[in-house]
N, C-alpha and C positions, 0 to 999 in steps of 0.2 A: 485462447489459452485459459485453462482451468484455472481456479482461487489457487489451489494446492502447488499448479504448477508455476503461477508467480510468486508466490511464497517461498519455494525452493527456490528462483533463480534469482531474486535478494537477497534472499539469506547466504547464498553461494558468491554474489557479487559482495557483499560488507566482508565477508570472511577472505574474498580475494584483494579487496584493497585494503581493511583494519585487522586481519586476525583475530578479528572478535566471536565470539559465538556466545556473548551475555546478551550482546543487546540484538536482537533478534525478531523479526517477522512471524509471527503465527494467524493461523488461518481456523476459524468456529463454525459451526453450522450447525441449525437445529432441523435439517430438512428442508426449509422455504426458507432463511433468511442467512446469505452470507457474511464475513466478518472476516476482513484482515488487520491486524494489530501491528503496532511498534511496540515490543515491550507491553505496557497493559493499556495503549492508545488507541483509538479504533482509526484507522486510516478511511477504509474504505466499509460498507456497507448497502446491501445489496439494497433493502428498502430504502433508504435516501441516496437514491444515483443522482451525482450530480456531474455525473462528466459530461462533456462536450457534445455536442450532437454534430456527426460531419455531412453537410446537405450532399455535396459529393457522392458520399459513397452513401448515403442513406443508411447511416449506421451510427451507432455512438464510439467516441475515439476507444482505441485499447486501452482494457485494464489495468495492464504493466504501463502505461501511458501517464495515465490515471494514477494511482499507485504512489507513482515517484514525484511525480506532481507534490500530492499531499502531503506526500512523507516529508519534501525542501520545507514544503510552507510549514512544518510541525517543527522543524530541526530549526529552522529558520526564529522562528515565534519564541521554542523554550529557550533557545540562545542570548535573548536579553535578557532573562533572568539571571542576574549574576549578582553572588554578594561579596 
């Protein structure tokens, strides 16, 4: 699955369970280096891959895998911030 095509199916998933369309997934590229965001957060980033490597399948876990992952532990982390 392409950056652009997780992008859209987050953004498609928040909008089907919050009706939101402020707080939002977007996806950057300069050519060589990918970039998917929460809002102005970087989630994911293609030069520091840090997903999972699966011996199994000799392959690194999915992106949308990945992804959502990052995005609990973000949600997760700014949600003690409260004043």
């Amino acid at each position: 699955m392409e950056c652009i095509d997780i992008v859209n199916e987050l953004n498609q998933r928040m909008w089907d369970l919050y009706q939101d369309s402020l707080n939002q997934f977007s996806y950057e590229t300069n050519g060589y280096v990918d970039i998917i965001k929460f809002n102005e957060s970087v989630i994911y980033n293609s030069e520091c891959n840090d997903r999972k490597y699966i011996e199994k399948i000799d392959d690194y876990e999915p992106l949308l895998d990945y992804v959502i992952r990052e995005y609990n532990i973000y949600i997760e982390t700014i949600s003690k911030y409260k004043l």
